[in-house]
KOLNUPA-479450 format. One record per atom (N, C-alpha, C): residue number from 1; x, y, z. Coordinates in steps of 0.02 Angstrom, whole numbers. Layout:
N
<atom><volo>NUM</volo><u>X</u><v>Y</v><w>Z</w></atom>
...
***
This chain:
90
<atom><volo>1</volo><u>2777</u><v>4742</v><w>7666</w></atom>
<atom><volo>1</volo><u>2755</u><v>4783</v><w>7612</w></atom>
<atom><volo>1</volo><u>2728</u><v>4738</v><w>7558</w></atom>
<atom><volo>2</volo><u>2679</u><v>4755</v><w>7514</w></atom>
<atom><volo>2</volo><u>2658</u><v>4715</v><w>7467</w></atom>
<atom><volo>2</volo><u>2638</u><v>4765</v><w>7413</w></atom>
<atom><volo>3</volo><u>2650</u><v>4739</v><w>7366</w></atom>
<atom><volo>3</volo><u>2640</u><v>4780</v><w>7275</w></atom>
<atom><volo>3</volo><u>2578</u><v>4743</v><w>7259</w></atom>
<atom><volo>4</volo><u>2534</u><v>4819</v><w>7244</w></atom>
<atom><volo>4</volo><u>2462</u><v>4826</v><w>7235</w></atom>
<atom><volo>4</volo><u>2489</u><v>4811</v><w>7159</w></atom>
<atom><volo>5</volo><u>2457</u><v>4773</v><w>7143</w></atom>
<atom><volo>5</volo><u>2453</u><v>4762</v><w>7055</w></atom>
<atom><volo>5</volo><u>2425</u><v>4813</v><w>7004</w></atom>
<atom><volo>6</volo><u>2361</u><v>4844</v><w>7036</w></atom>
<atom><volo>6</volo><u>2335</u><v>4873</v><w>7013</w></atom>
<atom><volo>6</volo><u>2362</u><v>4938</v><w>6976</w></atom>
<atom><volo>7</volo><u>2386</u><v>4969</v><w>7045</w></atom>
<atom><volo>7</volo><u>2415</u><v>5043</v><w>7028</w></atom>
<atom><volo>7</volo><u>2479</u><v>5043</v><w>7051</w></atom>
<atom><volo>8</volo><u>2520</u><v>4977</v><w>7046</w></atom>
<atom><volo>8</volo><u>2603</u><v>4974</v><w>7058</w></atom>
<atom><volo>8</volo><u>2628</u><v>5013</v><w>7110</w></atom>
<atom><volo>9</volo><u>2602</u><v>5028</v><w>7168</w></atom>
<atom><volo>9</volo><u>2619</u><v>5064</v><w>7223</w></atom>
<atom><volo>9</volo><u>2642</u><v>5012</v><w>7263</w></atom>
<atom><volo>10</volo><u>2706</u><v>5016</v><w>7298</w></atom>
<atom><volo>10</volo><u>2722</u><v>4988</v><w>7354</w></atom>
<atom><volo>10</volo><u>2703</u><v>5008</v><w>7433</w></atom>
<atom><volo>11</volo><u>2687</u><v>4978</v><w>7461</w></atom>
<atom><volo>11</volo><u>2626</u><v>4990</v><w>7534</w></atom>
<atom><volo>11</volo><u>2712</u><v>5003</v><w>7592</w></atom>
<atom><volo>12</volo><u>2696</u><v>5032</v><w>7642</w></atom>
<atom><volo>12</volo><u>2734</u><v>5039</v><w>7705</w></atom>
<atom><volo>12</volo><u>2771</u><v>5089</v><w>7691</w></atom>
<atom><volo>13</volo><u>2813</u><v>5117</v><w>7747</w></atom>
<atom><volo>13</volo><u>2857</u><v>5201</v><w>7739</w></atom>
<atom><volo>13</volo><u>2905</u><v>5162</v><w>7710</w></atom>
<atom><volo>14</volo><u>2932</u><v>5233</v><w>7681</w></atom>
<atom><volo>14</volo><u>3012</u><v>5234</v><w>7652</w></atom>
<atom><volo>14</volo><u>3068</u><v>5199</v><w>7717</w></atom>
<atom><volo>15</volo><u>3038</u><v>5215</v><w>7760</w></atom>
<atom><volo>15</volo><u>3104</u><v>5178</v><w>7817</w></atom>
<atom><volo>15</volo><u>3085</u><v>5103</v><w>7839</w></atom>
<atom><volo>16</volo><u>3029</u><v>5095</v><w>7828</w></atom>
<atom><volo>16</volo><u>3012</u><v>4998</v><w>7811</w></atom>
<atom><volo>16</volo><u>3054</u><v>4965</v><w>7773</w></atom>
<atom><volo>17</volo><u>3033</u><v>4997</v><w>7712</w></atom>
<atom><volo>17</volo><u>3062</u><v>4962</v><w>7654</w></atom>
<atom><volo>17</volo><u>3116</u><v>4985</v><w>7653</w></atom>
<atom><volo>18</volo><u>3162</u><v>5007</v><w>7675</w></atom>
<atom><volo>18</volo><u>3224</u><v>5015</v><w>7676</w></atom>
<atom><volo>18</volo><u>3258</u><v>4953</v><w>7725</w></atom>
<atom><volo>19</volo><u>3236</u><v>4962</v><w>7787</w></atom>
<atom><volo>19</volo><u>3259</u><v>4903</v><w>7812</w></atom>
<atom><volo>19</volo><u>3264</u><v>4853</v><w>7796</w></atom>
<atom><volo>20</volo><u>3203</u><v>4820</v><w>7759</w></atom>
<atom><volo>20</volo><u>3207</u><v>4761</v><w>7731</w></atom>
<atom><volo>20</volo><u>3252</u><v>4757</v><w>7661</w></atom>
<atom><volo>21</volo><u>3252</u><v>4816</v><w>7648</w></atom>
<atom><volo>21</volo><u>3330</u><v>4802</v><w>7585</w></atom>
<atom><volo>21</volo><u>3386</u><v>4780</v><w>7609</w></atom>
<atom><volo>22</volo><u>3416</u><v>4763</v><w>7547</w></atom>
<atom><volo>22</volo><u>3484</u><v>4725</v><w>7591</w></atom>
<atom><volo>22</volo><u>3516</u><v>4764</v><w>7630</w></atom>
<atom><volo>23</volo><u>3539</u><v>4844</v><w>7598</w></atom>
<atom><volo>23</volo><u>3557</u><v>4895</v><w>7613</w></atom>
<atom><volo>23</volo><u>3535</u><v>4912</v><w>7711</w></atom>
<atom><volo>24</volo><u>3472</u><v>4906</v><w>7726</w></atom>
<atom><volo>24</volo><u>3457</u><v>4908</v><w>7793</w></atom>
<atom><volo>24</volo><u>3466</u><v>4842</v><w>7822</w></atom>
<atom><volo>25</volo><u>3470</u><v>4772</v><w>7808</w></atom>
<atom><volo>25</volo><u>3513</u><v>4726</v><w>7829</w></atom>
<atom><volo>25</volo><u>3566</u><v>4732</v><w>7861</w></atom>
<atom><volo>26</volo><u>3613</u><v>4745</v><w>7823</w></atom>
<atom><volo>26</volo><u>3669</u><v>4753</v><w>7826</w></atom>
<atom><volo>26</volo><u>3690</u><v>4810</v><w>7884</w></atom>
<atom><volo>27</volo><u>3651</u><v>4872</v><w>7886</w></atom>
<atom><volo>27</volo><u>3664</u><v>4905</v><w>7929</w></atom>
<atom><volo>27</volo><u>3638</u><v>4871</v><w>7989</w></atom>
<atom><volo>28</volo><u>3591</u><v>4851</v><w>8006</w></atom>
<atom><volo>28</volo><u>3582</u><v>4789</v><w>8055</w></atom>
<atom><volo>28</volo><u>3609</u><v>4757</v><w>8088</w></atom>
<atom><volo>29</volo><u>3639</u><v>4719</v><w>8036</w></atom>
<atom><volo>29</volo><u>3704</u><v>4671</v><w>8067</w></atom>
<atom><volo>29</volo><u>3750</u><v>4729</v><w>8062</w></atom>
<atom><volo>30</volo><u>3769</u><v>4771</v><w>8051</w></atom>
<atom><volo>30</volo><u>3845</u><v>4809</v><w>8057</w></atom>
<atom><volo>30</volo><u>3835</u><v>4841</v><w>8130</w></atom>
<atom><volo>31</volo><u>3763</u><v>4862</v><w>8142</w></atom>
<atom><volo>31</volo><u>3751</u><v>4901</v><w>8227</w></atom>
<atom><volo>31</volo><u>3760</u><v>4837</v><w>8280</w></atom>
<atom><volo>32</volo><u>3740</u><v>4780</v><w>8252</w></atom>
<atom><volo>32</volo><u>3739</u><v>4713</v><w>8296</w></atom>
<atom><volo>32</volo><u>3823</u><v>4696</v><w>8332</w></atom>
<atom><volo>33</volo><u>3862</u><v>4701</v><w>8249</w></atom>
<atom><volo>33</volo><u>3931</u><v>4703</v><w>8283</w></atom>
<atom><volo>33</volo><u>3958</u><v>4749</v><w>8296</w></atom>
<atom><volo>34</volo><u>3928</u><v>4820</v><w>8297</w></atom>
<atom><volo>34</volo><u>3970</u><v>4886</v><w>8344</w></atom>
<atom><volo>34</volo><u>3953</u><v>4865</v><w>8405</w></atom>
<atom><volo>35</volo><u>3888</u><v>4832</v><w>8431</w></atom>
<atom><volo>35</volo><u>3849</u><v>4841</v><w>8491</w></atom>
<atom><volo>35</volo><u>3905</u><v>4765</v><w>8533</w></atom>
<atom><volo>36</volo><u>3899</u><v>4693</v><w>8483</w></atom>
<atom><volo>36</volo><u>3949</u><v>4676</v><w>8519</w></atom>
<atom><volo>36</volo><u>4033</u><v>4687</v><w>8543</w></atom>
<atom><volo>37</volo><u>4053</u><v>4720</v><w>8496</w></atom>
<atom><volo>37</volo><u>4112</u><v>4736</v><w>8503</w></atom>
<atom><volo>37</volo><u>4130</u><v>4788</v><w>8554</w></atom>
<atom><volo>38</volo><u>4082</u><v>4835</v><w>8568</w></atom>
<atom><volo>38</volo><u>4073</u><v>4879</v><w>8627</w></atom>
<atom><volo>38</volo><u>4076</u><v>4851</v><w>8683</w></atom>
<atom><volo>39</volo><u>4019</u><v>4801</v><w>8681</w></atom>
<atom><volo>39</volo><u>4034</u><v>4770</v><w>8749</w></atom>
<atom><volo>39</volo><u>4082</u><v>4729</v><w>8779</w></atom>
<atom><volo>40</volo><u>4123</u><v>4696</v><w>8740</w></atom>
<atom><volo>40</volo><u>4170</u><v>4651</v><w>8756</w></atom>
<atom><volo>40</volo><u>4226</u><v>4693</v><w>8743</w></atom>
<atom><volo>41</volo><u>4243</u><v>4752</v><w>8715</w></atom>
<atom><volo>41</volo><u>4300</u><v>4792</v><w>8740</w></atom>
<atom><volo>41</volo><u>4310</u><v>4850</v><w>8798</w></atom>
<atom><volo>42</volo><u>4252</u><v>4886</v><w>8764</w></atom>
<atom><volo>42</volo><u>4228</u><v>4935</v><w>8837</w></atom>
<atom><volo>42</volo><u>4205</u><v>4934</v><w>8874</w></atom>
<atom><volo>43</volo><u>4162</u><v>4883</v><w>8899</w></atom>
<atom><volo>43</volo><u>4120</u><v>4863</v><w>8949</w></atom>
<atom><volo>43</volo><u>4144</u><v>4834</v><w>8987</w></atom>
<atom><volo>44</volo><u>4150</u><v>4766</v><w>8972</w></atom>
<atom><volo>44</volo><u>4204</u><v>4721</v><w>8976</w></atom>
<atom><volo>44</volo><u>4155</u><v>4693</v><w>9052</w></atom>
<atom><volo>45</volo><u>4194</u><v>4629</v><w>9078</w></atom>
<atom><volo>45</volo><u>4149</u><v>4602</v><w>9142</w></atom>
<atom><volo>45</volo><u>4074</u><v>4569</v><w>9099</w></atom>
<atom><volo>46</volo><u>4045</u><v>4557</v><w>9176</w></atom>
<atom><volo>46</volo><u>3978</u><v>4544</v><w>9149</w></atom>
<atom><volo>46</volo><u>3934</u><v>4573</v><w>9112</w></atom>
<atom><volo>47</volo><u>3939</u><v>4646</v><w>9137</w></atom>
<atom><volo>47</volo><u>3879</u><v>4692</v><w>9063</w></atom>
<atom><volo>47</volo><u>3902</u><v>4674</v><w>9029</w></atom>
<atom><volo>48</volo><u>3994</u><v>4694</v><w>9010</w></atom>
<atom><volo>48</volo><u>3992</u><v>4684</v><w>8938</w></atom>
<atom><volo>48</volo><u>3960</u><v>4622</v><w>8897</w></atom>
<atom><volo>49</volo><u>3956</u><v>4564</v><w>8952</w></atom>
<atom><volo>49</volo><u>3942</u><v>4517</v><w>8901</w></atom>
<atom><volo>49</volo><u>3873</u><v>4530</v><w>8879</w></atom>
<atom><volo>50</volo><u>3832</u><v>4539</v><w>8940</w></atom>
<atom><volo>50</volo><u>3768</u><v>4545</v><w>8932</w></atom>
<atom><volo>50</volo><u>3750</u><v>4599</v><w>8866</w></atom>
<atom><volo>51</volo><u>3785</u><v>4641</v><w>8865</w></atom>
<atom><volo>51</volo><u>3771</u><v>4699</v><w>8809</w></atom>
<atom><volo>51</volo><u>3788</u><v>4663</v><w>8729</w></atom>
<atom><volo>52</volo><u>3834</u><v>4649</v><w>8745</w></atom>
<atom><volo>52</volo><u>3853</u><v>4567</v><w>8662</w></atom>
<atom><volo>52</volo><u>3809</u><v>4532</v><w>8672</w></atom>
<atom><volo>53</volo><u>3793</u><v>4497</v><w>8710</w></atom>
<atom><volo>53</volo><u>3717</u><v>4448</v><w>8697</w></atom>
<atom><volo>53</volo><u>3683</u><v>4512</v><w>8664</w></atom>
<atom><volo>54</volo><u>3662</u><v>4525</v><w>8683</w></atom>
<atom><volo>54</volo><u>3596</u><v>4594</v><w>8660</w></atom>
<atom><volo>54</volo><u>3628</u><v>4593</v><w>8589</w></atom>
<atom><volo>55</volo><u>3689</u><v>4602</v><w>8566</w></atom>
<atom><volo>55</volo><u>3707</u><v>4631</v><w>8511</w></atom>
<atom><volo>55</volo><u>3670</u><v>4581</v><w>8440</w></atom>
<atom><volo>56</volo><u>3680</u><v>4525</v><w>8487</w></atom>
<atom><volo>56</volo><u>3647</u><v>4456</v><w>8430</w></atom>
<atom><volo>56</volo><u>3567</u><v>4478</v><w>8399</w></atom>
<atom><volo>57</volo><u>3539</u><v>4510</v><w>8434</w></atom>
<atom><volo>57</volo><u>3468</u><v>4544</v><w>8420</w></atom>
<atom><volo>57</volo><u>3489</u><v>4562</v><w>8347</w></atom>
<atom><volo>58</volo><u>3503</u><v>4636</v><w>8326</w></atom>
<atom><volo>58</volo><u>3487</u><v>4647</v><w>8268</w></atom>
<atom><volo>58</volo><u>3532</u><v>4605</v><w>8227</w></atom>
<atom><volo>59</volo><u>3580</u><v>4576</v><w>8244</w></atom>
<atom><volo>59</volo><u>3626</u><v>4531</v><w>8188</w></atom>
<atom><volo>59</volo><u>3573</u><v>4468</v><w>8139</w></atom>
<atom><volo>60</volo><u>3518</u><v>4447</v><w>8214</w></atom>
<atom><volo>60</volo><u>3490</u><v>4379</v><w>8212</w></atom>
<atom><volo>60</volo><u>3412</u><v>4423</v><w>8146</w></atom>
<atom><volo>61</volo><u>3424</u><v>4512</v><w>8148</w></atom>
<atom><volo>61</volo><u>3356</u><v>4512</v><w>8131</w></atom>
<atom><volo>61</volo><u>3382</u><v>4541</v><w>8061</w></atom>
<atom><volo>62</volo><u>3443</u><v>4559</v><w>8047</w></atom>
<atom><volo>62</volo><u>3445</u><v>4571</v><w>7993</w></atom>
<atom><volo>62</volo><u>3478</u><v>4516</v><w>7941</w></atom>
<atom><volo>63</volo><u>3495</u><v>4441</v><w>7964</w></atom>
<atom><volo>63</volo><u>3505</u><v>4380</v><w>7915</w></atom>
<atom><volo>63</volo><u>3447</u><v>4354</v><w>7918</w></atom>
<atom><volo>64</volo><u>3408</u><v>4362</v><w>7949</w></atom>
<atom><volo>64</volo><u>3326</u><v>4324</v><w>7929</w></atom>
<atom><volo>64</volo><u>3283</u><v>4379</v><w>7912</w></atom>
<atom><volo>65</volo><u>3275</u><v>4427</v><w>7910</w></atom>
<atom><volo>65</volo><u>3231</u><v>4495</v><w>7907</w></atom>
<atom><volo>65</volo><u>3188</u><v>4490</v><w>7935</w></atom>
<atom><volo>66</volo><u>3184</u><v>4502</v><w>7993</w></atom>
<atom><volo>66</volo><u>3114</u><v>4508</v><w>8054</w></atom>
<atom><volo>66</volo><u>3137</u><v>4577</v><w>8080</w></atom>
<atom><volo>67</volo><u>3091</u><v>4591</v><w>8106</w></atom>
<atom><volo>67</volo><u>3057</u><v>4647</v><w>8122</w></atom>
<atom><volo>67</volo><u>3025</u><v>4642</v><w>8183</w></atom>
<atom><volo>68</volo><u>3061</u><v>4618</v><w>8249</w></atom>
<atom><volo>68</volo><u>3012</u><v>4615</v><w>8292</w></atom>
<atom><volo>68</volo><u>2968</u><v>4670</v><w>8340</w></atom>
<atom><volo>69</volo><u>2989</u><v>4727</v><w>8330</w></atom>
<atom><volo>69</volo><u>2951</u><v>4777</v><w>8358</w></atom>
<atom><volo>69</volo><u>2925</u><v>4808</v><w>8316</w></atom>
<atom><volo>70</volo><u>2901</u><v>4798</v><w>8247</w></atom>
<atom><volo>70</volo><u>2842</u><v>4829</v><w>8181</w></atom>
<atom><volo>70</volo><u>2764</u><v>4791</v><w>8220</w></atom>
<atom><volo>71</volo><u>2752</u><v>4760</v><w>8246</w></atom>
<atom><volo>71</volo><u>2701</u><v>4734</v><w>8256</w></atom>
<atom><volo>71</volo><u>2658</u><v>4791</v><w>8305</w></atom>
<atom><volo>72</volo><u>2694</u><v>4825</v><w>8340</w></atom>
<atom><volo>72</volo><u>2694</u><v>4852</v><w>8392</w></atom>
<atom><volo>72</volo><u>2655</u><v>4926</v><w>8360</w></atom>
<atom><volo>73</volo><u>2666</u><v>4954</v><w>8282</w></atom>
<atom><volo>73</volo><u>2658</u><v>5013</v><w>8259</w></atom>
<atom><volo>73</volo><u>2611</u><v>4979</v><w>8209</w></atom>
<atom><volo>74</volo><u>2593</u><v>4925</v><w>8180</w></atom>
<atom><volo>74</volo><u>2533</u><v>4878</v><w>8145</w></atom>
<atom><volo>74</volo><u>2590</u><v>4851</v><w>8086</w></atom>
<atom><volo>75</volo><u>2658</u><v>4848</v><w>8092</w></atom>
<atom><volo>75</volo><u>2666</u><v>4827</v><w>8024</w></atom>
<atom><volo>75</volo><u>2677</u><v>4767</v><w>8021</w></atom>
<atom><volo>76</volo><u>2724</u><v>4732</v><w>7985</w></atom>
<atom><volo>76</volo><u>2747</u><v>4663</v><w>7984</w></atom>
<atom><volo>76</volo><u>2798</u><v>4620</v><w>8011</w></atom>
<atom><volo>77</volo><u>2782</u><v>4576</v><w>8055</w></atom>
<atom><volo>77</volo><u>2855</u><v>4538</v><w>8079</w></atom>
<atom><volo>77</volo><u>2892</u><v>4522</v><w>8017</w></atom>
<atom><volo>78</volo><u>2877</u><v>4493</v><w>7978</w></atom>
<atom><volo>78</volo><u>2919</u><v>4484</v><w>7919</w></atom>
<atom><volo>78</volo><u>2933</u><v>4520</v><w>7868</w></atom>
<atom><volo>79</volo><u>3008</u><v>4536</v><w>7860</w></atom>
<atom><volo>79</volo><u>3029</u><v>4617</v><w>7814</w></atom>
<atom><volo>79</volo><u>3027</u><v>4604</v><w>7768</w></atom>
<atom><volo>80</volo><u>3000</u><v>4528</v><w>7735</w></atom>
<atom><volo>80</volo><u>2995</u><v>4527</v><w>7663</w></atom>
<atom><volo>80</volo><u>2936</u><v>4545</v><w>7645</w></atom>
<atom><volo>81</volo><u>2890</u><v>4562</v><w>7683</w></atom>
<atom><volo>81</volo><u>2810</u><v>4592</v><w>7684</w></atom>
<atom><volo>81</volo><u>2832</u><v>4664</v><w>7635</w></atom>
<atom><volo>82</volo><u>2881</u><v>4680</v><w>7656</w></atom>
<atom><volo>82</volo><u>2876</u><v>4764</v><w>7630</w></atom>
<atom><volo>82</volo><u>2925</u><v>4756</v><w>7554</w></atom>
<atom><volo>83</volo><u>2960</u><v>4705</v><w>7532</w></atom>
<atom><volo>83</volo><u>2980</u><v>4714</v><w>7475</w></atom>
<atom><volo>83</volo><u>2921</u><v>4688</v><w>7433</w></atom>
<atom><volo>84</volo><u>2933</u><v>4705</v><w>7365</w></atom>
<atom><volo>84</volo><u>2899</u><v>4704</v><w>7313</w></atom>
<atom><volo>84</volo><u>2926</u><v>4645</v><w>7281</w></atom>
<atom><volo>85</volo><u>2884</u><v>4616</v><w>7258</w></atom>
<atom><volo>85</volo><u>2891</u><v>4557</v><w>7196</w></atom>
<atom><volo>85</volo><u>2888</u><v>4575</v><w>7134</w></atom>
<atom><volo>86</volo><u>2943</u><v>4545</v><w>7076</w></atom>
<atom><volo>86</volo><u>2941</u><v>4553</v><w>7045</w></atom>
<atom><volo>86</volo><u>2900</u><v>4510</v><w>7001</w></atom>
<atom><volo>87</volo><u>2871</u><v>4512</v><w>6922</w></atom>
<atom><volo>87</volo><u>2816</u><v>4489</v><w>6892</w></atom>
<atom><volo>87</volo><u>2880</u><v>4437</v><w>6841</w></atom>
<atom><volo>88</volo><u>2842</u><v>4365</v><w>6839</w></atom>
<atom><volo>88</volo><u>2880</u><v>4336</v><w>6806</w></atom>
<atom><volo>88</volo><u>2887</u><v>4345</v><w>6741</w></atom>
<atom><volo>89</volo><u>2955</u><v>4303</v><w>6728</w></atom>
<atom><volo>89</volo><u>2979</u><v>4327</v><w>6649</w></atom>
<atom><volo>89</volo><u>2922</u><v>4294</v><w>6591</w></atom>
<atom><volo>90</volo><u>2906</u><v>4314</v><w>6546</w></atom>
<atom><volo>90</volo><u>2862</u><v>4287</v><w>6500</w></atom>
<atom><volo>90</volo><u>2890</u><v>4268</v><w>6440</w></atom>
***
């Protein structure tokens, strides 16, 4: 997402820029560790592990903020694309 200067509009959907808030971070990593914790209790065996590997996916995408399937719909690998900058102090 990027802030048009002009007319202070922030670019990308409401569910972009949500993700890239901390707020959608966090849910990120919180689905990352339901997803591993699933697998290594209920699964258990080899899926399970395989399903905890997998779980590292959104953990790994919401402490760095990537986005790797936005590219796919035209938006940005990087979720700091969709926050807004703020204008320095004067």
């Amino acid at each position: 997402m990027s802030l048009n200067s002009e007319t202070m509009e922030l670019e990308g959907s409401a569910f972009s820029r949500f993700m890239a808030s901390k707020g959608g971070r966090a849910v990120r990593v919180a689905i990352g560790a339901t997803i591993i914790g699933t697998g290594l209790t209920v699964v258990g065996g080899g899926a399970g592990l395989a399903i905890a590997a997998f779980g590292l996916v959104p953990i790994a995408t919401g402490v760095f903020n990537l986005c790797p399937v936005a590219p796919v719909w035209g938006g940005h690998f990087i979720g700091a694309k969709y926050c807004g900058t703020r204008a320095p102090k004067q």
